[in-house]
C-alpha positions as CSV (number, residue, x, y, z in Angstrom):
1,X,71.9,35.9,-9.9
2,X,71.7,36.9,-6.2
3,X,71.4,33.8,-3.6
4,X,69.0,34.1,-0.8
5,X,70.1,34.9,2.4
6,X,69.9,32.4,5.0
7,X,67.2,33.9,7.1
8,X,64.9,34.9,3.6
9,X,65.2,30.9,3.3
10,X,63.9,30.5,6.9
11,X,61.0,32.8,6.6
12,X,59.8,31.4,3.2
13,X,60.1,27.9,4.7
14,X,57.5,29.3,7.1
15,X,55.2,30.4,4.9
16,X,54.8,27.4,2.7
17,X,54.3,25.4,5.7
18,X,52.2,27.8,6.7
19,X,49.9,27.9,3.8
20,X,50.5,24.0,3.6
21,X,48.8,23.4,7.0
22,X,46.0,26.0,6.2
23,X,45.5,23.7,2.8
24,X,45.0,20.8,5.3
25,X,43.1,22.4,8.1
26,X,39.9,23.3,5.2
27,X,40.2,19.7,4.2
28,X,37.6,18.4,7.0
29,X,35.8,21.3,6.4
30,X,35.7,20.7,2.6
31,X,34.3,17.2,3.5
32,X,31.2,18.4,5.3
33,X,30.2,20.2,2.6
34,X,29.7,17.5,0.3
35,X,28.3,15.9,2.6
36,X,25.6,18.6,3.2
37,X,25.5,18.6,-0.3
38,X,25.1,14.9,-1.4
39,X,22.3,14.8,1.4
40,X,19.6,16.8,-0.5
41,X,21.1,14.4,-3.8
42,X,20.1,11.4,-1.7
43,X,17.1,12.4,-0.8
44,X,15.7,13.6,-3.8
45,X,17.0,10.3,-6.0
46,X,14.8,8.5,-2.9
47,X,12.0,10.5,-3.5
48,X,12.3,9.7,-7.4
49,X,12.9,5.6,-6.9
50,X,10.5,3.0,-5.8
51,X,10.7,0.0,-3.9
52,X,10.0,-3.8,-4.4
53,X,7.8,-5.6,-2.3
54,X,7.5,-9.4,-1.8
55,X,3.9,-11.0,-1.6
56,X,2.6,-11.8,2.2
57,X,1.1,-14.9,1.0
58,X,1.6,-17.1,-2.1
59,X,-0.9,-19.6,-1.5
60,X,-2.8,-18.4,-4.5
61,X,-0.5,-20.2,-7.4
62,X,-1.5,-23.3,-8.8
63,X,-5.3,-22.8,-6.7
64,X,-8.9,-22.0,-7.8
65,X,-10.4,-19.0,-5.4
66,X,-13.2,-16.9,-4.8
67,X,-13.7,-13.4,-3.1
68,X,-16.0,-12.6,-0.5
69,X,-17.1,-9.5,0.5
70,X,-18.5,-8.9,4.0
71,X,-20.3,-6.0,5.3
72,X,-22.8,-5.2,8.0
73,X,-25.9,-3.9,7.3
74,X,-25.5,-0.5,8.3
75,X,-22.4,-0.4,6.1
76,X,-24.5,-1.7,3.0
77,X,-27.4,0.8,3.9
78,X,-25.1,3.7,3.8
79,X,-22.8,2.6,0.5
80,X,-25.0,-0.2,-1.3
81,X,-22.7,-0.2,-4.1
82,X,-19.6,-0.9,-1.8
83,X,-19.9,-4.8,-1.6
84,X,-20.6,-5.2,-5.0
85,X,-17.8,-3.0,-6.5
86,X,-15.3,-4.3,-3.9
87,X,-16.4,-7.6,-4.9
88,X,-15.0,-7.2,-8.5
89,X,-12.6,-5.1,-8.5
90,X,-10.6,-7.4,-6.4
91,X,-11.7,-10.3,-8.1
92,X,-10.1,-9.5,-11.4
93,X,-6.9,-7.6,-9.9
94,X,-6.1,-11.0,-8.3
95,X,-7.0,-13.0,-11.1
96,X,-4.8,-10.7,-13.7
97,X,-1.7,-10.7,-10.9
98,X,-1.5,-13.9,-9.3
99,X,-0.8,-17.6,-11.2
100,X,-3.9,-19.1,-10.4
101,X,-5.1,-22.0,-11.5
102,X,-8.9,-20.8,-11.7
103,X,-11.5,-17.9,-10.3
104,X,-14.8,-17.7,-9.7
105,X,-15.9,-14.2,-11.7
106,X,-17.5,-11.7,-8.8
107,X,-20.8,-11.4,-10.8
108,X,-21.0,-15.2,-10.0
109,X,-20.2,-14.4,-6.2
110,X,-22.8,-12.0,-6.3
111,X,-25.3,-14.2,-7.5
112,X,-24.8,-16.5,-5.6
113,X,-25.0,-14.6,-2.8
114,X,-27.9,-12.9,-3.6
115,X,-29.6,-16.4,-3.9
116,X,-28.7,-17.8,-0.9
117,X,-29.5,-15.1,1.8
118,X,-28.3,-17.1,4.6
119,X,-24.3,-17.8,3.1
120,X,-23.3,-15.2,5.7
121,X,-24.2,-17.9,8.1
122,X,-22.3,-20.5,6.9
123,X,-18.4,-21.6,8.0
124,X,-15.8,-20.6,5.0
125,X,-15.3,-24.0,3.9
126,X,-18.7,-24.9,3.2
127,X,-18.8,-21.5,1.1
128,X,-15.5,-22.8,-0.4
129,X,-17.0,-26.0,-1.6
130,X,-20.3,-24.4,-2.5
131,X,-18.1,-22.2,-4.7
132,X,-15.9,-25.1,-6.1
133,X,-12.5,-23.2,-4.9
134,X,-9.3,-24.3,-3.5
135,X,-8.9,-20.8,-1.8
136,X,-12.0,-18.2,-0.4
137,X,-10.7,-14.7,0.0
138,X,-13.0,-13.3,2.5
139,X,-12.7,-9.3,2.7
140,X,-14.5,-8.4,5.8
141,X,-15.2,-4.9,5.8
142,X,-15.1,-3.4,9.7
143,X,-15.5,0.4,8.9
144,X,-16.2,1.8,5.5
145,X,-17.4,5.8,5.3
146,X,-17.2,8.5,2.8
147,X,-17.4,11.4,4.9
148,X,-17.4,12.9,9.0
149,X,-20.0,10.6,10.8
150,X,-23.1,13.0,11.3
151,X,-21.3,15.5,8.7
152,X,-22.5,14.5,5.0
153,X,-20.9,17.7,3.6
154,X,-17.3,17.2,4.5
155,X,-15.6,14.4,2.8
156,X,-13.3,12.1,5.4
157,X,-13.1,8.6,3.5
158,X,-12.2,5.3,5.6
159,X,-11.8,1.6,5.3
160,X,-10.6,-0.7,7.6
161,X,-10.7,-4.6,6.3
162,X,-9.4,-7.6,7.9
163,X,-8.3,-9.9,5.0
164,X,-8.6,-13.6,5.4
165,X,-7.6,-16.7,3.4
166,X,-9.0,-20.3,3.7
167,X,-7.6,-23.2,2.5
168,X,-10.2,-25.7,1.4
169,X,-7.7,-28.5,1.6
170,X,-7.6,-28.7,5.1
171,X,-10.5,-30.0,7.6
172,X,-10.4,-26.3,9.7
173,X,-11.9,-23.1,9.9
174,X,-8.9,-21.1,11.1
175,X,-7.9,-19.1,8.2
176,X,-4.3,-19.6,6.9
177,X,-3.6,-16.0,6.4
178,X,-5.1,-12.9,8.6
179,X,-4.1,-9.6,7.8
180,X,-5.4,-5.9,8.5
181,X,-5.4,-3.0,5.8
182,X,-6.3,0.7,6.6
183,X,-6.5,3.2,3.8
184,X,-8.6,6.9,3.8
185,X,-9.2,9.4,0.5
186,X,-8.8,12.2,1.0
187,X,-4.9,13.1,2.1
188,X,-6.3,16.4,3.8
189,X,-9.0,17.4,6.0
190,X,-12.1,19.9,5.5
191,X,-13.1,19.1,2.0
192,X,-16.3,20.0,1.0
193,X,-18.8,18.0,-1.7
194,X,-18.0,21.8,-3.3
195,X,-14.7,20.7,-4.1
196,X,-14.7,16.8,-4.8
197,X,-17.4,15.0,-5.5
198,X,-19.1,12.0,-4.0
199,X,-17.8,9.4,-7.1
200,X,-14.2,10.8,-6.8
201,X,-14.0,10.0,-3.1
202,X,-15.6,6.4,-3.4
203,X,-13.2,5.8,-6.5
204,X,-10.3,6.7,-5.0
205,X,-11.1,5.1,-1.4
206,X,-12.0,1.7,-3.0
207,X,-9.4,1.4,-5.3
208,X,-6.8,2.4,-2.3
209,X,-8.3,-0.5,-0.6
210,X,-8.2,-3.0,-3.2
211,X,-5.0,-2.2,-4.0
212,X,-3.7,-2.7,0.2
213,X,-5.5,-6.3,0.0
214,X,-4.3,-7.1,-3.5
215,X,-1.1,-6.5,-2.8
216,X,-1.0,-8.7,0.1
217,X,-0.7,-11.9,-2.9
218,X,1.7,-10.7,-5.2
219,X,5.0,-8.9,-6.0
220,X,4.7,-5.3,-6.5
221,X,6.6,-2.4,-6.7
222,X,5.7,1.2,-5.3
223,X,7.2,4.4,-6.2
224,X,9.3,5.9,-2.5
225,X,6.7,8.8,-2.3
226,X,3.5,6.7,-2.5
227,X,0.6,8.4,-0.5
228,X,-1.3,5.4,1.0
C-alpha cells in the first residue's frame, strides 16, 4: 500500500477543515429556518386554542338578584322587543352560570315593571327591596340599533351598555361594580335586508351582548379567534 505524500496530507487536511467550517457556517442559517418555520406552527396552534378568563366580579355567589333592563324611549320605539328579550336572556344565563343563592325570573321583572310605570324613577335599592334581592343587575342600554341611522335597508347592528351592580346590603346608591360592553352584528359592512334578515341580526346582536355582560360574573373560556 502506497503512503501519502506529505504535501497530499496537507491539502486533504485543508479540505476537511474546509468542508468542516462550511458545515458550521449553515448552522445559523439552519436555525432561522426553523424558526421561520415553527412561526406559522405557533400561530396556527393559537388560532386553534382558547383562553380562560376569570370573572370581573363574584359578588353574585351565595346572593339573590334581579336584572334590570333600561332603555330610553326612543330605543324601545324603535326595537320594543329589545328590553324584554334582553331582560331574560340574561336572566337565565346568569342564573344557570353563577352560584347564586336565588333569582327573580325576568317574566317577574317584567311584570313588575309593567305595573309600576314610575320604577324607572326610583333609586336601585328601593327596586332591590321591592324585588326581595341581595344584588340588582341594572343593564342600561345607551345605544342599541339594527341598521345605518336614516338607512333601514343596510344592516349595521350596535349596542353599547353600561353594566351596573348594587349591593342591597349596604346603605348607598353607588353601584359596586360599573363596567362598559360594546358589541355590533354584522362583522362586515354594506349588508343588505336581501342578504340577512332582520331576526338574524337582532339574534345575533343580542346574544353578543348578553354574552359581553354575562361574562363579566363568571369564569369562561373563549376560543383565540373569537369575533366579538
Amino acid at each position: 500500500m502506497t503512503v501519502p505524500t506529505e504535501p497530499l496530507v496537507r491539502t486533504m487536511s485543508r479540505y476537511l477543515t474546509a468542508a468542516s467550517c462550511c458545515a458550521i457556517g449553515l448552522l445559523p442559517m439552519s436555525g432561522c429556518n426553523i424558526v421561520g418555520i415553527l412561526g406559522p406552527i405557533s400561530q396556527a396552534a393559537y388560532e386553534a386554542g382558547d383562553t380562560t378568563f376569570p370573572a370581573q366580579y363574584e359578588g353574585l355567589t351565595g346572593k339573590t338578584f334581579a336584572v334590570i333592563v333600561q332603555a330610553d324611549m326612543a330605543m324601545r320605539m324603535n326595537e320594543p322587543r329589545a328590553v324584554t328579550q334582553l331582560t331574560n336572556a340574561a336572566t337565565r344565563t346568569l342564573a344557570n352560570n353563577t352560584a347564586h343563592a336565588g333569582f327573580v325570573p325576568g317574566p317577574r321583572v317584567l311584570e313588575f315593571q309593567f305595573a309600576t310605570p314610575r320604577w324607572s324613577t326610583w333609586e336601585p335599592l328601593r327596586l332591590a327591596d321591592e324585588l326581595t334581592v341581595d344584588r340588582l343587575v341594572v343593564i342600561e342600554l345607551l345605544e342599541y340599533r339594527l341598521h345605518e341611522a336614516g338607512n333601514a335597508q343596510i344592516w349595521d347592528g350596535r349596542a353599547v351598555a353600561r353594566v351596573q351592580v348594587y349591593e342591597a346590603e349596604y346603605d348607598s346608591d353607588e353601584p359596586a361594580f360599573v363596567s362598559e360592553v360594546r358589541v355590533k352584528y354584522p362583522d362586515g359592512t354594506g349588508f343588505s335586508r336581501q342578504e340577512i334578515s332582520g331576526r338574524q341580526v337582532e339574534a345575533n346582536l343580542q346574544q353578543r351582548l348578553v354574552d359581553r355582560t354575562c361574562w363579566l360574573f363568571y369564569e369562561h373560556t373563549l376560543p383565540n379567534t373569537i369575533e366579538y
